[in-house]
C-alpha positions in Angstrom: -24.0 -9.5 0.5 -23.6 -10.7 -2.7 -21.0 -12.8 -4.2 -19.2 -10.2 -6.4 -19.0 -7.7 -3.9 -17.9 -10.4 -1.6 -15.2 -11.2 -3.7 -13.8 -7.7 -4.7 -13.7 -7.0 -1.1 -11.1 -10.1 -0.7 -9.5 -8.9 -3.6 -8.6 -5.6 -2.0 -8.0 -7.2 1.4 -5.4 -9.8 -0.2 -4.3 -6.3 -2.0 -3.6 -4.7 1.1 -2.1 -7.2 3.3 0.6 -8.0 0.3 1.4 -4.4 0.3 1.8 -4.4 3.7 3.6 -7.4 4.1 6.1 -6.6 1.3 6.8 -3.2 2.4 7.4 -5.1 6.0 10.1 -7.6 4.8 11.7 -5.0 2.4 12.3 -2.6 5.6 13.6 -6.2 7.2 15.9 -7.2 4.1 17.3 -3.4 3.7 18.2 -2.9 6.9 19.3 -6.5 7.9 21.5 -6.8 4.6 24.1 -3.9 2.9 23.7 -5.0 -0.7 19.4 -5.2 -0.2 19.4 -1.1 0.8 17.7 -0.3 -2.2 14.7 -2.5 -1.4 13.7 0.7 1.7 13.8 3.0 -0.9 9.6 4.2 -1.1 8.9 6.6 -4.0 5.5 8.9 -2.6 2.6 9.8 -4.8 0.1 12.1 -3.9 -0.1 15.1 -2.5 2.6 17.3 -1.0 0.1 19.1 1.5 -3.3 18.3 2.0 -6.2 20.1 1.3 -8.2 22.2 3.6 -11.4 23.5 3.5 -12.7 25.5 6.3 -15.8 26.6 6.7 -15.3 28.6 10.0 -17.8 25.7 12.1 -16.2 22.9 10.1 -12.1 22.3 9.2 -11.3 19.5 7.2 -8.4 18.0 5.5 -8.0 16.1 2.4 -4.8 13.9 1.4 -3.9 11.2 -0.2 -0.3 9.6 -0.5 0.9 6.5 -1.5 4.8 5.0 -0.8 5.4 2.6 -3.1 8.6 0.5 -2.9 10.0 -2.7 -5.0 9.0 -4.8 -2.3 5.2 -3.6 -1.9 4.8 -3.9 -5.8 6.6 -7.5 -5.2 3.9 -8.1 -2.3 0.9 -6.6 -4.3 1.7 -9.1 -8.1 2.3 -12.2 -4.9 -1.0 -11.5 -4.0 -3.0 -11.4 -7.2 -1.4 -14.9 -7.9 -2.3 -16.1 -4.7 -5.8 -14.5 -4.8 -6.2 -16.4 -8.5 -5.1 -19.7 -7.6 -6.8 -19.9 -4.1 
């Protein structure tokens, strides 16, 4: 594997966890604490339904969404920094 592709792939992973991890503490703050509610609110891109294409041997779906919350952006911006500095 080569360095760059090395990298970017610990750039997504440090990505992901801080997403995870800020959507986690934001469920944890808004329910834990009345005046932190609006940190569970998740606004959902994507798509409404997924797609479907059957072939009549062969159904498959396609869908994407994505909830996005204050916390998760919070989480995803903590990570770049830490990803930079480390």
């Amino acid at each position: 594997m080569k360095s760059a592709e090395k990298k970017s792939q610990y750039f997504i992973f440090f990505i992901l966890i801080g997403a995870i991890s800020g959507s986690f503490i934001g469920e944890l703050l808004g329910d834990n604490i009345d005046a932190l509610k609006f940190l569970k609110n998740t606004y959902t891109i994507g798509m409404g339904t997924p797609m479907l294409i059957d072939l009549k041997v062969l159904a498959v779906n396609f869908g994407i969404n994505f909830n996005i919350s204050i916390m998760s952006i919070i989480g995803i911006v903590l990570a770049i920094i830490l990803y930079r500095k480390y």
